[in-house]
C-alpha positions as semicolon CSV with decimal commas, in nm:
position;residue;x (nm);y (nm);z (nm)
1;X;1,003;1,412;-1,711
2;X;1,359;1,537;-1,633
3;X;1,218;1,875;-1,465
4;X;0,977;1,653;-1,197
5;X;1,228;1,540;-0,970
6;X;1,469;1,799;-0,998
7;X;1,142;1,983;-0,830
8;X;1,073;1,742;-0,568
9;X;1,429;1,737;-0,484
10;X;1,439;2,107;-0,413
11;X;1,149;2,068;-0,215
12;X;1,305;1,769;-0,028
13;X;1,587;1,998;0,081
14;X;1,271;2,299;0,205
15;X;1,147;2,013;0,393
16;X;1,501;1,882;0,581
17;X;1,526;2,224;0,674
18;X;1,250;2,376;0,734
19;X;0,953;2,100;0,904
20;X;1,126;2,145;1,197
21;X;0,907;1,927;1,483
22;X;0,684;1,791;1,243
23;X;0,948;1,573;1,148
24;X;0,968;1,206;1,296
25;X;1,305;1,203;1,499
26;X;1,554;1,039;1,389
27;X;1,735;0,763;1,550
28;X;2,088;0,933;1,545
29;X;1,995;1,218;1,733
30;X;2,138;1,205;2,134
31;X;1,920;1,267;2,403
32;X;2,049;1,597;2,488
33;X;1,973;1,771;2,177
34;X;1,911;2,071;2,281
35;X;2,238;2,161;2,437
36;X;2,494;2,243;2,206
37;X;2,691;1,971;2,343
38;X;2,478;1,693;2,229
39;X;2,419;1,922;1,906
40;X;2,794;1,873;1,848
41;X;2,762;1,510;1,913
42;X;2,452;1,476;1,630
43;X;2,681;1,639;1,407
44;X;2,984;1,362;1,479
45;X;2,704;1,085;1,450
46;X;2,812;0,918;1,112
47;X;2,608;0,948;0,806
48;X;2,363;0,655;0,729
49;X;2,541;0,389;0,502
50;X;2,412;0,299;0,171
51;X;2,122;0,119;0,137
52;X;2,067;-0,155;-0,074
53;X;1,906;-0,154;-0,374
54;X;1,611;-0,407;-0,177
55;X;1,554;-0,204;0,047
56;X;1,515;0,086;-0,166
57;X;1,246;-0,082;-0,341
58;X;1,065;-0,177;0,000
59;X;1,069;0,141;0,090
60;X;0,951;0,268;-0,282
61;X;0,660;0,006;-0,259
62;X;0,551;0,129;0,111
63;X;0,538;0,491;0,030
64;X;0,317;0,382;-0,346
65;X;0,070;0,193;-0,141
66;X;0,087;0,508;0,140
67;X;0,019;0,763;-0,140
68;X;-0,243;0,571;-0,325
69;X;-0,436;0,542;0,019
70;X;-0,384;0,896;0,127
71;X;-0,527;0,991;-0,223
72;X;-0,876;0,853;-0,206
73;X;-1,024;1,153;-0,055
74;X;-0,845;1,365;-0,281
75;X;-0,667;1,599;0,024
76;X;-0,314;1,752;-0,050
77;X;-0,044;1,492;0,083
78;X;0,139;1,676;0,308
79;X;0,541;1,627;0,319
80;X;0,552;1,584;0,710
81;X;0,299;1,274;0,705
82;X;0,486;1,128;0,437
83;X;0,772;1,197;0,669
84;X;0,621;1,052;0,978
85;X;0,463;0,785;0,851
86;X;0,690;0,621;0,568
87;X;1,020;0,781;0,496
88;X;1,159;0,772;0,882
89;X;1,558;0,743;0,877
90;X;1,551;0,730;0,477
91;X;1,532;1,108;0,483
92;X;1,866;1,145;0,312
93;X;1,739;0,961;0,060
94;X;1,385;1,111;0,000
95;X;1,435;1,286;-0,339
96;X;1,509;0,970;-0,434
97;X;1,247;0,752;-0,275
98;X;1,030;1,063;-0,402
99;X;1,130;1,006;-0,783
100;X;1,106;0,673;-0,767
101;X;0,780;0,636;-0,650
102;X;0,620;0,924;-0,900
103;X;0,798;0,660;-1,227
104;X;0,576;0,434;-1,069
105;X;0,280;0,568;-1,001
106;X;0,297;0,732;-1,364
107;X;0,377;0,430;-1,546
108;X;0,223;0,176;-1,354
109;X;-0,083;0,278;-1,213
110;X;-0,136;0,633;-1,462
111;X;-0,099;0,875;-1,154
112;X;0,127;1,209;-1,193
113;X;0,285;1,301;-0,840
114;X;0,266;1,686;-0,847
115;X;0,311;1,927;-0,590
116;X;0,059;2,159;-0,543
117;X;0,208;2,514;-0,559
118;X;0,626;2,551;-0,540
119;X;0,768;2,500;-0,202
120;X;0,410;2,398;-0,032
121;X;0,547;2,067;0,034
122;X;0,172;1,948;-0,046
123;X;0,131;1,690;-0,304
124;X;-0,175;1,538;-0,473
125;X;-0,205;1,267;-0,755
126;X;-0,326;1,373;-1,114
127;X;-0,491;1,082;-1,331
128;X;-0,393;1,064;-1,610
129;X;-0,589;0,784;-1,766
130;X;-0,934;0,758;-1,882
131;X;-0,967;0,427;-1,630
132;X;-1,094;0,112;-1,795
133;X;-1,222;-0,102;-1,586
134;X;-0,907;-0,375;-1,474
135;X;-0,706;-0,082;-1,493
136;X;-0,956;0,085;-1,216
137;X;-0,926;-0,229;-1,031
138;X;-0,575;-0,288;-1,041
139;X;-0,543;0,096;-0,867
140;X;-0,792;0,003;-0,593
141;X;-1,021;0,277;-0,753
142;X;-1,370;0,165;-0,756
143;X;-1,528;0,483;-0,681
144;X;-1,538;0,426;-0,288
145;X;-1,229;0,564;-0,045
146;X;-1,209;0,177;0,143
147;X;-1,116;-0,016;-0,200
148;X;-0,786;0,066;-0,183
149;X;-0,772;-0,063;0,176
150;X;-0,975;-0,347;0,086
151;X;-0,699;-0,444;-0,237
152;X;-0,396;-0,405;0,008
153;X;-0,571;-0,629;0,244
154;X;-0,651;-0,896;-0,017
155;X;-0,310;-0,891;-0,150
156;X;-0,134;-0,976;0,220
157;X;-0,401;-1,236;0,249
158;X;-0,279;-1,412;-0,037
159;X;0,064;-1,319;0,014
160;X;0,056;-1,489;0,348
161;X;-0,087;-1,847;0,223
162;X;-0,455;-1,691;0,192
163;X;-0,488;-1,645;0,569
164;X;-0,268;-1,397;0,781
165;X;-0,302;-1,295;1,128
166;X;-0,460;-0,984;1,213
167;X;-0,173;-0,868;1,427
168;X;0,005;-0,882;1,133
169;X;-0,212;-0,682;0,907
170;X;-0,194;-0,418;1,141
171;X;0,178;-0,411;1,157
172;X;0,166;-0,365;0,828
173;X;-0,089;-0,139;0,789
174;X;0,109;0,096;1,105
175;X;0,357;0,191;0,804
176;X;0,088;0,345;0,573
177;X;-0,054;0,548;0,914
178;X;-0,332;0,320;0,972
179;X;-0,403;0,226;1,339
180;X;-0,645;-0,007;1,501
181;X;-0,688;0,250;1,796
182;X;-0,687;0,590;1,603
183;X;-0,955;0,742;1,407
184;X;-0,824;0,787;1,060
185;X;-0,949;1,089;0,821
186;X;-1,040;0,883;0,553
187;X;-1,125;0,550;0,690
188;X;-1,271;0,654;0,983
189;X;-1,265;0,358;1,220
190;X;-1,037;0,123;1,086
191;X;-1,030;-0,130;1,290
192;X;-1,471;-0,124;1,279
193;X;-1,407;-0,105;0,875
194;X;-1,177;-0,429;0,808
195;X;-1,289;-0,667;1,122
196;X;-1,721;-0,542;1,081
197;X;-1,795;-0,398;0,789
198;X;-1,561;-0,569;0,535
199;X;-1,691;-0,881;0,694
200;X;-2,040;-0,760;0,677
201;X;-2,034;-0,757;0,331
202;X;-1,865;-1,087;0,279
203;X;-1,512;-0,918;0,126
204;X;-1,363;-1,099;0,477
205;X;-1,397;-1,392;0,703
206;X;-1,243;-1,323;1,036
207;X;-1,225;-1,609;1,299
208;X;-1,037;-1,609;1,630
209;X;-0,710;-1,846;1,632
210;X;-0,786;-2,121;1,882
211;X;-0,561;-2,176;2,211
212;X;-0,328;-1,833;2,158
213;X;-0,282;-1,592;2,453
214;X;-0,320;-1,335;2,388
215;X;-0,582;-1,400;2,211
216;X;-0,538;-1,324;1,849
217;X;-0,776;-1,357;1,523
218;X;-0,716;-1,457;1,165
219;X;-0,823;-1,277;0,828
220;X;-0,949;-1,473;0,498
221;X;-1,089;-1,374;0,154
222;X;-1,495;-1,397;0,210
223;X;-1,715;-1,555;-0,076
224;X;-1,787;-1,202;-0,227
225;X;-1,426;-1,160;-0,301
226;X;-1,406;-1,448;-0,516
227;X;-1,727;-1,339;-0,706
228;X;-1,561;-1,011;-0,802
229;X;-1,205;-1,039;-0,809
230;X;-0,967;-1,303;-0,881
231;X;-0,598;-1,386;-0,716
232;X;-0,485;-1,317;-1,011
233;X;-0,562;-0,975;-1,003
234;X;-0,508;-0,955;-0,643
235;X;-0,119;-1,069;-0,731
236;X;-0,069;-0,847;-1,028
237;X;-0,179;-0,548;-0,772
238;X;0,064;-0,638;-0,552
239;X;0,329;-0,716;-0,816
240;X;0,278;-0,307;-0,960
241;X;0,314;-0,202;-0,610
242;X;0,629;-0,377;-0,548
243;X;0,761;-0,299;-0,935
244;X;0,802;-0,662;-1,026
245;X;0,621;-0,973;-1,203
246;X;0,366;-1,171;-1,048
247;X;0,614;-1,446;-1,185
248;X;0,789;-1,335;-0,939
249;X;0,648;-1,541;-0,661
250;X;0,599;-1,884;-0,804
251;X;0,380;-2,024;-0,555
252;X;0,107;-1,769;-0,592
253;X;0,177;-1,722;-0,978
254;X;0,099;-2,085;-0,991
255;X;-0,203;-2,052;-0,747
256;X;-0,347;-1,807;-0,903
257;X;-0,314;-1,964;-1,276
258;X;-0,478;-2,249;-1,151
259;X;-0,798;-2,073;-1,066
260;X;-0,803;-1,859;-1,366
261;X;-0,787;-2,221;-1,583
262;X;-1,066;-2,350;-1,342
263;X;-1,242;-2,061;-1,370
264;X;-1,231;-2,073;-1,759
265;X;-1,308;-2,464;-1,777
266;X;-1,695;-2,503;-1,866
267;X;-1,891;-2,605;-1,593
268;X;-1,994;-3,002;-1,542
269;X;-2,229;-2,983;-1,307
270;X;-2,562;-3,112;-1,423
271;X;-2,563;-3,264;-1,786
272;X;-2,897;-3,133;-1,982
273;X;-3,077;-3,397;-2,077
274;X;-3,060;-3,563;-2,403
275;X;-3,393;-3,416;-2,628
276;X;-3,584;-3,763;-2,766
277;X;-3,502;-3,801;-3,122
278;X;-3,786;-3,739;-3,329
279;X;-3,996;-3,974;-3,488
């Protein structure tokens, strides 16, 4: 365990160096960068200050969820998307985000972060679990690429009081490197997949939010959700991401305990009747 992210923090140095305009700007770089001058005044530009130990685990929990999508169709993870899309000014702290997020994916959802050859700056996720079948679920693997999608989208649902806007989803979703506008390699059309064909099959309700300009639109768990998952579920997904306990939030823990003693009271619908005693 002690050799893994002495590796990936070799390769986070290769990458600082060497990804050269693949690399999302950063924010403390002047305008005139190409000039020495302004080269001088990047270097004078003081270092980013430590970052708390919150944020660290926001950022942890975004690049999880980021590496658990990017792995449903099994492609190398490339360094500069995880860049681009995730790390952005927490480069100086990437090994570290890096290490972090391979503990978790190990011992949370049984995923080994491994580069693919030394120095390719390519990663991909080895399982290391002979899935059962909550442990399947709670990893968004169901044997289809969208599950994973689907999961995240369930758990900000419920997050958000069981109904979020969809403006929001998608400023969420902008983190991982899912757009409404862009075609995405494994989703395709991701705006088509959550607001049609998630809704289609009854995973999602979607409804426009009267008397708002511009005009926006609400998401909600659909009836099929309920059939095959359970908030409970949903939460404890969203607790593994984030490296806490569902306990953690109270108002859904409490929610979501609720349904599960529903769920496990014995229906009262219809009494059978009373056979005639015999005679």
């Amino acid at each position: 365990m002690s050799q893994k992210p002495k590796s990936r923090g070799r390769a986070g140095t290769q990458a600082e160096r060497g990804s050269g305009g693949e690399e999302a700007p950063s924010t403390s770089r002047g305008q005139g960068g190409a000039a020495s001058q302004g080269g001088r005044r990047a270097e004078a530009s003081p270092a980013p200050g430590p970052r708390s130990q919150k944020q660290l685990e926001l950022k942890v929990a975004e690049l999880v969820q980021f590496l658990l999508i990017k792995d449903q169709r099994k492609i190398p993870i490339r360094r500069t998307d995880i860049l681009r899309h995730v790390v952005g000014d927490y480069k100086d702290v990437l090994p570290e985000l890096l290490r972090r997020a391979a503990e978790r994916l190990e011992y949370v959802f049984g995923y080994r972060l491994v580069e693919l050859e030394p120095r390719s700056n390519t990663y991909i996720l080895v399982n290391t679990l002979e899935p059962v079948e909550e442990d399947a679920e709670m990893r968004g693997d169901q044997g289809t690429p969208t599950t994973g999608l689907l999961m995240i989208v369930l758990g900000l649902i419920f997050m958000k009081g069981n109904s979020i806007k969809e403006t929001e989803v998608w400023d969420f979703l902008r983190r991982l490197g899912v757009h409404p506008t862009k075609k995405h390699l494994i989703f395709g059309d991701p705006k088509k997949l959550i607001t049609e064909d998630f809704v289609r099959q009854r995973y999602l309700e979607y409804r426009r939010i009267p008397h708002t300009d511009p005009v926006d639109y609400e998401l909600q768990w659909g009836p099929r959700t309920s059939l095959e998952t359970s908030k409970m579920k949903v939460l404890k997904f969203v607790a593994k991401v984030h490296n806490q306990d569902p306990k953690d939030w109270p108002a859904q823990y409490c929610e979501a305990l609720a349904e599960e003693e529903a769920r496990a009271r014995p229906q009262t619908g219809g009494a059978a009747p009373t056979p005639a005693p015999s005679s």
